[in-house]
Backbone of each chain as ProteinMPNN parsed JSONL, in Angstrom:
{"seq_chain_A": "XXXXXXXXXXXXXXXXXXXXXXXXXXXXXXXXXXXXXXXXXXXXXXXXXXXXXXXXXXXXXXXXXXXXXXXXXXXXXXX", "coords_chain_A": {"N_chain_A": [[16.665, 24.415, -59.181], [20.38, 23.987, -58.275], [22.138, 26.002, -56.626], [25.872, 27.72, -55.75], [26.932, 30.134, -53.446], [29.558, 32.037, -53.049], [31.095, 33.899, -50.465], [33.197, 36.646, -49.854], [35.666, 38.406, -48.378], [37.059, 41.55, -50.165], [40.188, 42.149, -51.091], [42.257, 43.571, -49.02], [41.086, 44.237, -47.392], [40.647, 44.606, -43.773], [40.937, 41.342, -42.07], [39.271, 40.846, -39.26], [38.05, 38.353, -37.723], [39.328, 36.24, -39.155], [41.93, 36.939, -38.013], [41.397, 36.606, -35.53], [40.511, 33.592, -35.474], [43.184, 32.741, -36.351], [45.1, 33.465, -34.257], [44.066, 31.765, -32.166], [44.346, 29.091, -33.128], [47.091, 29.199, -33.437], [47.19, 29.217, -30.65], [46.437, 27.17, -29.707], [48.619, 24.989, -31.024], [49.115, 25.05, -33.545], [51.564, 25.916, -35.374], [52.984, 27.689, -37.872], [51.012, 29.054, -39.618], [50.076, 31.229, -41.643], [48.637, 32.965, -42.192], [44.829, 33.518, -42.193], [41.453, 33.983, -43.749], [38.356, 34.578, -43.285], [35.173, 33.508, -44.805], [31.661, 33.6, -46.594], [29.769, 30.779, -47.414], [26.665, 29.635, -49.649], [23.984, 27.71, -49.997], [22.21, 27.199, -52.267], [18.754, 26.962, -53.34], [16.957, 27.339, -56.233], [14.161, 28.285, -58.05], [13.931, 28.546, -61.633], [13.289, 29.578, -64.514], [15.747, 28.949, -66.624], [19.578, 28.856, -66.992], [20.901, 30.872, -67.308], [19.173, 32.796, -66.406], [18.966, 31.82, -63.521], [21.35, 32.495, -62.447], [21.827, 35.654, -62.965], [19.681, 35.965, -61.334], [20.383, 35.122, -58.612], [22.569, 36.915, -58.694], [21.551, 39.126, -58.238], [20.326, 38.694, -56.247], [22.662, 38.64, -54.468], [23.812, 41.374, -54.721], [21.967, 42.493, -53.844], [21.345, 41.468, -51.086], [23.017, 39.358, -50.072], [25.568, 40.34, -50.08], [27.832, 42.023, -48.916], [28.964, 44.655, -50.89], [30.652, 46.529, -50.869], [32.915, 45.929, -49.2], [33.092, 43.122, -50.017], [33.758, 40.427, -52.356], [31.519, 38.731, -54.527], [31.306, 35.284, -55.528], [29.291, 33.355, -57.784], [27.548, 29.968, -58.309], [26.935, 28.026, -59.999], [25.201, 24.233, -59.919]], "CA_chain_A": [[18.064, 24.532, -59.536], [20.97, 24.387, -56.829], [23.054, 27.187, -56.269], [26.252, 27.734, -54.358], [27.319, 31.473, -53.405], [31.242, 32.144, -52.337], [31.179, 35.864, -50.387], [34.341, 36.665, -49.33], [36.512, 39.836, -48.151], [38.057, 42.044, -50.594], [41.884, 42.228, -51.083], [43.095, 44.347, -48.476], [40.486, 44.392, -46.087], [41.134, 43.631, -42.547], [39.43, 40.66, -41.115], [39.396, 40.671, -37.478], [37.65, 36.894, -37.264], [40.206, 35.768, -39.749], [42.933, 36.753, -37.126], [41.36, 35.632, -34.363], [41.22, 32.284, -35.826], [44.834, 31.821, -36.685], [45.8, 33.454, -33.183], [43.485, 30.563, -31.703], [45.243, 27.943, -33.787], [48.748, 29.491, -32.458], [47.262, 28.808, -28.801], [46.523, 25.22, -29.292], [49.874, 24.922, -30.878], [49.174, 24.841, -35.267], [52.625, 27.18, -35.717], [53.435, 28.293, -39.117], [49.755, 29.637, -39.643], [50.301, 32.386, -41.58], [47.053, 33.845, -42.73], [43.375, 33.072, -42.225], [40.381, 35.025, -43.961], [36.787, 33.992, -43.136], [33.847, 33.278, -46.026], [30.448, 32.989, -46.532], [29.024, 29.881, -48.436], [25.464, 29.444, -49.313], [23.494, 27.168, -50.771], [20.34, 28.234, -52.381], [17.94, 26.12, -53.88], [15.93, 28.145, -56.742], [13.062, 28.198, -59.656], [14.078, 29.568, -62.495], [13.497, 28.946, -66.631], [17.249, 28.81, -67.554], [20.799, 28.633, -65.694], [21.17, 32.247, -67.051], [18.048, 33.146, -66.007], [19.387, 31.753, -62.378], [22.661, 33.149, -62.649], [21.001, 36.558, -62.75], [18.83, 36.637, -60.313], [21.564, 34.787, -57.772], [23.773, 38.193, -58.857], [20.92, 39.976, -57.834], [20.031, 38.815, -54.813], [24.059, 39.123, -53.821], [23.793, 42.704, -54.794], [20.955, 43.462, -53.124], [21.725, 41.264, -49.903], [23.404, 38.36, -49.222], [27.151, 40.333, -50.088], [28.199, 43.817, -48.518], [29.627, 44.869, -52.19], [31.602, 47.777, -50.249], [33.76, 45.264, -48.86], [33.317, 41.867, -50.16], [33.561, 40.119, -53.629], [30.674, 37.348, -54.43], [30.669, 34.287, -56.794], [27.543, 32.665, -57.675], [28.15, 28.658, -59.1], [25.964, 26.795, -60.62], [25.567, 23.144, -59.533]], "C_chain_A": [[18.881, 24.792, -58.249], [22.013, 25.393, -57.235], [24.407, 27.057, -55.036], [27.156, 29.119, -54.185], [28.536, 31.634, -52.575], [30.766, 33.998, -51.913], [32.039, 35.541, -49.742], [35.095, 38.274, -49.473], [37.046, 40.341, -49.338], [39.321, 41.952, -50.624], [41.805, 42.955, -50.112], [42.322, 44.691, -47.474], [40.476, 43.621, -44.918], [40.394, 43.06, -42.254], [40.035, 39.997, -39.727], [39.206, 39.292, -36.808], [39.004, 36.191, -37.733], [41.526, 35.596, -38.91], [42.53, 36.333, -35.644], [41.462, 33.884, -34.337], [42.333, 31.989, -35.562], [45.493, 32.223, -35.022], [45.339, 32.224, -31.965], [44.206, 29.5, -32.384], [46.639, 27.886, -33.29], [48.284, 28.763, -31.251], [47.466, 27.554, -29.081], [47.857, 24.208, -30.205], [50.479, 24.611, -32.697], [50.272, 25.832, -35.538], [52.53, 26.924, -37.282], [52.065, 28.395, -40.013], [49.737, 30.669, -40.102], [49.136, 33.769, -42.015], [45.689, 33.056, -42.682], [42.407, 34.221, -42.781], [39.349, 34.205, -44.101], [35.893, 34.185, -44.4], [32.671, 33.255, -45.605], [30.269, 31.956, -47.462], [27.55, 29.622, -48.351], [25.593, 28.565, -50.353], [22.032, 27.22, -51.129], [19.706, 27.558, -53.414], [16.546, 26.872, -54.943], [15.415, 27.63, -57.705], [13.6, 28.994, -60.17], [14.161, 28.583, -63.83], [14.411, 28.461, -66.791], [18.164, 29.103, -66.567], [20.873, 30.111, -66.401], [20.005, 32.909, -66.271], [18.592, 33.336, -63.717], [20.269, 32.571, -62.326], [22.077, 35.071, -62.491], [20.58, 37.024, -61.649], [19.756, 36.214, -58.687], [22.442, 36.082, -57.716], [23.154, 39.054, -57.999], [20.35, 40.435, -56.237], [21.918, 39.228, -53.747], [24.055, 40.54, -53.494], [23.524, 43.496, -53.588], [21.174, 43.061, -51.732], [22.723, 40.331, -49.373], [25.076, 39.145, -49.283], [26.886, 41.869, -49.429], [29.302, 44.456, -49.937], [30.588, 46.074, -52.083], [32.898, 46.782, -50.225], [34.158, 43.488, -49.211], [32.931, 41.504, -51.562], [32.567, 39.051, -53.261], [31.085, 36.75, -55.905], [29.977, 33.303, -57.062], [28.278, 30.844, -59.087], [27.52, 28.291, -59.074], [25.948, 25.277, -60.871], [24.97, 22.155, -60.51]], "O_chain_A": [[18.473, 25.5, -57.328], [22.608, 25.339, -58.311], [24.286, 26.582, -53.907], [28.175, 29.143, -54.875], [28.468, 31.342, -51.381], [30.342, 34.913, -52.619], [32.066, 34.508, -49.072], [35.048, 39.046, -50.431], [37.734, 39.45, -49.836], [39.575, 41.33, -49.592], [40.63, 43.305, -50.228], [42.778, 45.445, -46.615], [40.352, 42.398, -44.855], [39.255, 43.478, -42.045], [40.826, 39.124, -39.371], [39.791, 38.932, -35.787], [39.73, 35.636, -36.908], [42.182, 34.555, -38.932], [43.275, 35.825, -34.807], [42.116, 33.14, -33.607], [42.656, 31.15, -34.721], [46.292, 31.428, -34.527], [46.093, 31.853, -31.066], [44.899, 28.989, -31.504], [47.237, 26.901, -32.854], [48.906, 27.782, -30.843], [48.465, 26.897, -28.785], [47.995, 22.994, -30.057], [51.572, 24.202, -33.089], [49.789, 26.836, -36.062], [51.978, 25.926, -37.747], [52.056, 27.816, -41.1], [49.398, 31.53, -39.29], [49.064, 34.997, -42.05], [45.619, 31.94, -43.196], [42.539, 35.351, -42.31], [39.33, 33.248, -44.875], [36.056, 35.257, -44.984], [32.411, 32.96, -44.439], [30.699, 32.282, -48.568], [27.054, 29.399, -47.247], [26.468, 28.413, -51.204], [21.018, 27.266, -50.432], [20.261, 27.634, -54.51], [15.389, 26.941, -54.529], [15.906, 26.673, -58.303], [13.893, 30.074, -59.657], [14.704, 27.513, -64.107], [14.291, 27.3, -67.181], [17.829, 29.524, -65.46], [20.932, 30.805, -65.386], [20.347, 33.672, -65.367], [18.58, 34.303, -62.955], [19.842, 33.701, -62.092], [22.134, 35.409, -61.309], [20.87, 38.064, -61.058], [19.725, 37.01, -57.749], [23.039, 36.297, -56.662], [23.766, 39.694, -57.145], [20.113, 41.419, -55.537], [22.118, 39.873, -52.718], [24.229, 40.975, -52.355], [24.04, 44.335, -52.848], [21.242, 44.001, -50.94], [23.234, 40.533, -48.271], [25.901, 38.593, -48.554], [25.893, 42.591, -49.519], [30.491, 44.633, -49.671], [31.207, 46.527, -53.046], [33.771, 46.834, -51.092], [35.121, 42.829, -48.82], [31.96, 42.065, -52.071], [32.547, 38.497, -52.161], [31.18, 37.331, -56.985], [30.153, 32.265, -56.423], [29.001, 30.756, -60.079], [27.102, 27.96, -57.964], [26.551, 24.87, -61.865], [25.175, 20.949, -60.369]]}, "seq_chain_B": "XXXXXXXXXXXXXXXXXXXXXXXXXXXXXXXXXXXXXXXXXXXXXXXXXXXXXXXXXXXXXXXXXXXXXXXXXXXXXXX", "coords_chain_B": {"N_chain_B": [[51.987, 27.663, -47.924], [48.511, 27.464, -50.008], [45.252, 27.308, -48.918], [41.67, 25.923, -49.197], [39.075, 26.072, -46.934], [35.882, 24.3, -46.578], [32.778, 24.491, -44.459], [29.966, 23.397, -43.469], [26.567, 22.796, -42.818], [25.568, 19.62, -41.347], [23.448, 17.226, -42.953], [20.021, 17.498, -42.866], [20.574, 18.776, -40.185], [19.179, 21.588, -38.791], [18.54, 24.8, -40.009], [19.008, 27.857, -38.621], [19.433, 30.56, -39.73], [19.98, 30.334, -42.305], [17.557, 30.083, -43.3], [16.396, 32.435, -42.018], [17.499, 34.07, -44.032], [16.169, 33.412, -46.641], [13.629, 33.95, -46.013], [14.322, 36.736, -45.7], [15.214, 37.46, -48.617], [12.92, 36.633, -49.81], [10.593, 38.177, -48.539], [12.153, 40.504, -49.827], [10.982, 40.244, -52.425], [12.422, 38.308, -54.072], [10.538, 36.115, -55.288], [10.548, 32.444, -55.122], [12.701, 30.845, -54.266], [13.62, 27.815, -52.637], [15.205, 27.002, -50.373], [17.811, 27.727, -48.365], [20.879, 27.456, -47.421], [23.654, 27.889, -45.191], [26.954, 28.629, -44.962], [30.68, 28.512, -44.066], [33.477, 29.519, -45.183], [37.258, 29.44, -45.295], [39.855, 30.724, -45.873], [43.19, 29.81, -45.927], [46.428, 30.439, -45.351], [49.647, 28.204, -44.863], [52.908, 27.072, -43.787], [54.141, 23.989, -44.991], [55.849, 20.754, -45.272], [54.796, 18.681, -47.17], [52.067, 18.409, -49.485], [50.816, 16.582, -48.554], [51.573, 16.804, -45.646], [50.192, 19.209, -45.021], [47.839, 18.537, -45.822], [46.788, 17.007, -43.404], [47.46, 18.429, -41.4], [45.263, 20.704, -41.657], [43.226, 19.157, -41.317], [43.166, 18.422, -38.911], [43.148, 20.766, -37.772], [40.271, 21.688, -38.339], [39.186, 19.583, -36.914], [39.607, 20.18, -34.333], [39.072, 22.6, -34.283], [37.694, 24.334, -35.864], [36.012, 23.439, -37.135], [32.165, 22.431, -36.041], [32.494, 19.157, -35.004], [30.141, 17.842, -34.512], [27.609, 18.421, -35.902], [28.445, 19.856, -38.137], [30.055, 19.308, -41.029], [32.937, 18.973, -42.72], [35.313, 19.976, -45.64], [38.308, 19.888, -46.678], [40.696, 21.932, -49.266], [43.14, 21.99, -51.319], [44.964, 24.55, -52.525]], "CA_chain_B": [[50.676, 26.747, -49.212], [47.383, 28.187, -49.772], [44.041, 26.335, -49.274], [40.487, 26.426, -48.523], [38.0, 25.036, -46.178], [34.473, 24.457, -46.493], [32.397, 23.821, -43.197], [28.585, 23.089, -43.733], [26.365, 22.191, -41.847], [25.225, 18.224, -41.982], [22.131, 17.455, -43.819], [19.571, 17.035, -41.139], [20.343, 19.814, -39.274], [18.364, 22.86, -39.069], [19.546, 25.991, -40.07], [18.243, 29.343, -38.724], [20.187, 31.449, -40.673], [19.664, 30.224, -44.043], [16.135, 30.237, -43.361], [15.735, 33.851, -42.013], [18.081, 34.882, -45.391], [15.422, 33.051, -47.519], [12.567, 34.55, -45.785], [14.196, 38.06, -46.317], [15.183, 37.94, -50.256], [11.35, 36.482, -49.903], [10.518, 39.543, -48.574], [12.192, 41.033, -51.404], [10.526, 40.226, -54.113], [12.772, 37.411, -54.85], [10.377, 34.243, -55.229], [10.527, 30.96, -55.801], [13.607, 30.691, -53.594], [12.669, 27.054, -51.542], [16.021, 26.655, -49.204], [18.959, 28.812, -48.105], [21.784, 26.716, -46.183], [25.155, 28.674, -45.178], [28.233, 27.594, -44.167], [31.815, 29.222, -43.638], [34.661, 28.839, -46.028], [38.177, 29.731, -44.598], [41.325, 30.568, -46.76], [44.283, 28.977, -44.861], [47.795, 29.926, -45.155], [50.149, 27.804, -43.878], [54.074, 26.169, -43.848], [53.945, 22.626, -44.9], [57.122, 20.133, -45.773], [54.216, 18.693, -48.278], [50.769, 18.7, -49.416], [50.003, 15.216, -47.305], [51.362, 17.127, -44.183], [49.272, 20.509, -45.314], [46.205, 18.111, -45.367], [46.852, 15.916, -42.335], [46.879, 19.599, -40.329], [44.32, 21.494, -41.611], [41.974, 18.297, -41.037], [43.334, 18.405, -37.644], [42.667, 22.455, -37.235], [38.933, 21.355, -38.461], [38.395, 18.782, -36.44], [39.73, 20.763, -33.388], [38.7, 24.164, -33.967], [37.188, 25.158, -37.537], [34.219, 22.992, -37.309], [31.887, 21.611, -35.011], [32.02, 17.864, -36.263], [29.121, 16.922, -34.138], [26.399, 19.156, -36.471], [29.312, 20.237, -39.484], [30.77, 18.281, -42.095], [34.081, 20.077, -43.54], [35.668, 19.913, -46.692], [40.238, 20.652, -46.98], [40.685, 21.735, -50.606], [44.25, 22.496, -51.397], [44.903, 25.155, -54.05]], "C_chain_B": [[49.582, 27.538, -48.569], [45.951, 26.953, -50.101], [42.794, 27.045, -48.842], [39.846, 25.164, -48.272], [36.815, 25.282, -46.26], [33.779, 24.021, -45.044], [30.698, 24.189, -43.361], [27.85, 22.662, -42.786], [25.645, 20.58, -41.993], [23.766, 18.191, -42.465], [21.302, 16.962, -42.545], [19.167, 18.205, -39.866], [19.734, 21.281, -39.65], [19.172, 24.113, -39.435], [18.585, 27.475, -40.163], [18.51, 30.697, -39.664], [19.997, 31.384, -41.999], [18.217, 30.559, -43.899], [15.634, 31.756, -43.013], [16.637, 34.647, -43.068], [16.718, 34.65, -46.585], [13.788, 33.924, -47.122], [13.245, 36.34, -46.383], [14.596, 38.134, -47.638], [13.248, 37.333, -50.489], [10.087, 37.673, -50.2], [10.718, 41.068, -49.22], [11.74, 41.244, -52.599], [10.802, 38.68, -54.61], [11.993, 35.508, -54.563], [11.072, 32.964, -55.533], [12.178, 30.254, -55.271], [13.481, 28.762, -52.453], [14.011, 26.729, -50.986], [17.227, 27.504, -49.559], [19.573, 27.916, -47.079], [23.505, 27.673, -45.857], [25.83, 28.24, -44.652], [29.368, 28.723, -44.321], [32.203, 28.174, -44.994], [36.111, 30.035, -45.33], [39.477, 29.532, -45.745], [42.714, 30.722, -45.557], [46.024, 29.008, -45.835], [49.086, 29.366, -44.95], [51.858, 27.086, -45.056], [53.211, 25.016, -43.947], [55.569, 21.848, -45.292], [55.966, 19.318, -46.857], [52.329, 18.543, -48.661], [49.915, 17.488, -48.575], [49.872, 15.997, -45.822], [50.317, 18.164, -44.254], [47.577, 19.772, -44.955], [45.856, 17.527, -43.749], [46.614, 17.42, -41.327], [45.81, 20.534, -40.487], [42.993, 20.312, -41.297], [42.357, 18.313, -39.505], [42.835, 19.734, -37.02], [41.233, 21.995, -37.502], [38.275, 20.519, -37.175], [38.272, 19.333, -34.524], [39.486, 21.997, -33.129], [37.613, 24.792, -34.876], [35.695, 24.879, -37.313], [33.64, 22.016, -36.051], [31.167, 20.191, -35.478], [30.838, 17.573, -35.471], [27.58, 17.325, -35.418], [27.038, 19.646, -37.746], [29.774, 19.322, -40.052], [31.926, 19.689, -42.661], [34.851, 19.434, -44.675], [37.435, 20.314, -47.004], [40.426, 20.658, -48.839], [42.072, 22.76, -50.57], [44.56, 23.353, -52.654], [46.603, 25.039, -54.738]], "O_chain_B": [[49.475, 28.047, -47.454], [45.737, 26.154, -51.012], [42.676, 28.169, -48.353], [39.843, 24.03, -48.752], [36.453, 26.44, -46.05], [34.359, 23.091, -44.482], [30.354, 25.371, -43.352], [28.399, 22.114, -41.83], [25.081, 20.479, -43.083], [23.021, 19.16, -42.319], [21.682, 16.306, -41.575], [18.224, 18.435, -39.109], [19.894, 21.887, -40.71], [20.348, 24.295, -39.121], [17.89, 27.993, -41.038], [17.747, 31.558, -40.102], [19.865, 32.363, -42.734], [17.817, 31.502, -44.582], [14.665, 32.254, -43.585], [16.556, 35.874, -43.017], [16.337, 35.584, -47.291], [13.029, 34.385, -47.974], [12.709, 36.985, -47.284], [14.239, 39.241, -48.039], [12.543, 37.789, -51.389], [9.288, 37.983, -51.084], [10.078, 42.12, -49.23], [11.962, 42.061, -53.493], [10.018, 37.959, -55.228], [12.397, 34.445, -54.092], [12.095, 32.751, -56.184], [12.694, 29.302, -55.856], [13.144, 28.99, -51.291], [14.032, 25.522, -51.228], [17.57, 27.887, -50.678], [18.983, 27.615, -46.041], [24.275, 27.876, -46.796], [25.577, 27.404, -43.783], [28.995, 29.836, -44.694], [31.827, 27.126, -45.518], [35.907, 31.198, -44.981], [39.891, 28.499, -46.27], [42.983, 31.545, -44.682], [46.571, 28.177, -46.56], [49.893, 30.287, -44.821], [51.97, 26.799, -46.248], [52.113, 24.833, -43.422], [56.447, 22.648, -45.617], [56.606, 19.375, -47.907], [51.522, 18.637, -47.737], [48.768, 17.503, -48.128], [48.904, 16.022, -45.061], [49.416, 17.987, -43.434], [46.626, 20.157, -44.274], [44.797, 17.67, -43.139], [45.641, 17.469, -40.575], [45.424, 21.165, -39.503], [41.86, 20.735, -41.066], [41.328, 18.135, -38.854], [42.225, 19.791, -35.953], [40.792, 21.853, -36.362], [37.2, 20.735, -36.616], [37.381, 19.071, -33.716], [39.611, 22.524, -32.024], [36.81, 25.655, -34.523], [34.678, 25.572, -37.294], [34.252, 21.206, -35.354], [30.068, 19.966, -35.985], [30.334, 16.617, -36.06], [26.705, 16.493, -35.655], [26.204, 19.915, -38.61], [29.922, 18.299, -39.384], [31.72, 20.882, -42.884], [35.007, 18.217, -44.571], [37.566, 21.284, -47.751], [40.318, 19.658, -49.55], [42.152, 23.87, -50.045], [44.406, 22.847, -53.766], [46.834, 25.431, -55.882]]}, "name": "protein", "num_of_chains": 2, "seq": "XXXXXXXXXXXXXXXXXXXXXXXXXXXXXXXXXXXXXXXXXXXXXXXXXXXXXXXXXXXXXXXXXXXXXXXXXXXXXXXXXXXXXXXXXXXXXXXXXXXXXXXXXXXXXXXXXXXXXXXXXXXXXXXXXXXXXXXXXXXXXXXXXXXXXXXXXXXXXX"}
């Protein structure tokens, strides 16, 4: 089964890459740039019985590693 | 306008990162896992006069900054 996992910043947390981006985009001359926030995307290729079954254990592994759940929301999509 | 970018890496190319994520939920417990690929996704702010120009520059920020087309493939998805 394919998998594809969105992790991404919280609301209101600062992201430092996110502004380095867009102040890099200013240099080379992209004006009216007004926000950038950086992601993770995966794609994860698993065994499992049933798409809940996946769905599950995709949550699980977020939990446990692929998201920092302090600071970042995940959503797990089923392909 | 608000969008997002996907940036992947092309099929083909190796990917250390997915592979030492898959080895550690491996390491976890979590079997039956057989590929882990990651990529960036980027939420993009920006002025536009309309959603042609919005695309025409963020494929231009990609192709000049976001992603490295020689080994990435990227994705402009306008929300």
């Amino acid at each position: 089964m394919q998998a594809r996992i969105y992790v991404t910043l919280k609301q209101g947390v600062l992201d430092p890459q996110g502004e380095a981006v867009r102040h890099a985009l200013g240099a080379m001359g992209f004006d009216g740039v007004h926000g950038v926030r950086q992601g993770k995307l995966l794609d994860v290729e698993l065994d499992a019985a049933s798409r809940d079954e996946a769905e599950a254990r995709l949550r699980e592994m977020c939990e446990k590693l692929l998201a920092n759940t302090v600071i970042e929301d995940f959503r797990v999509e089923l392909l």
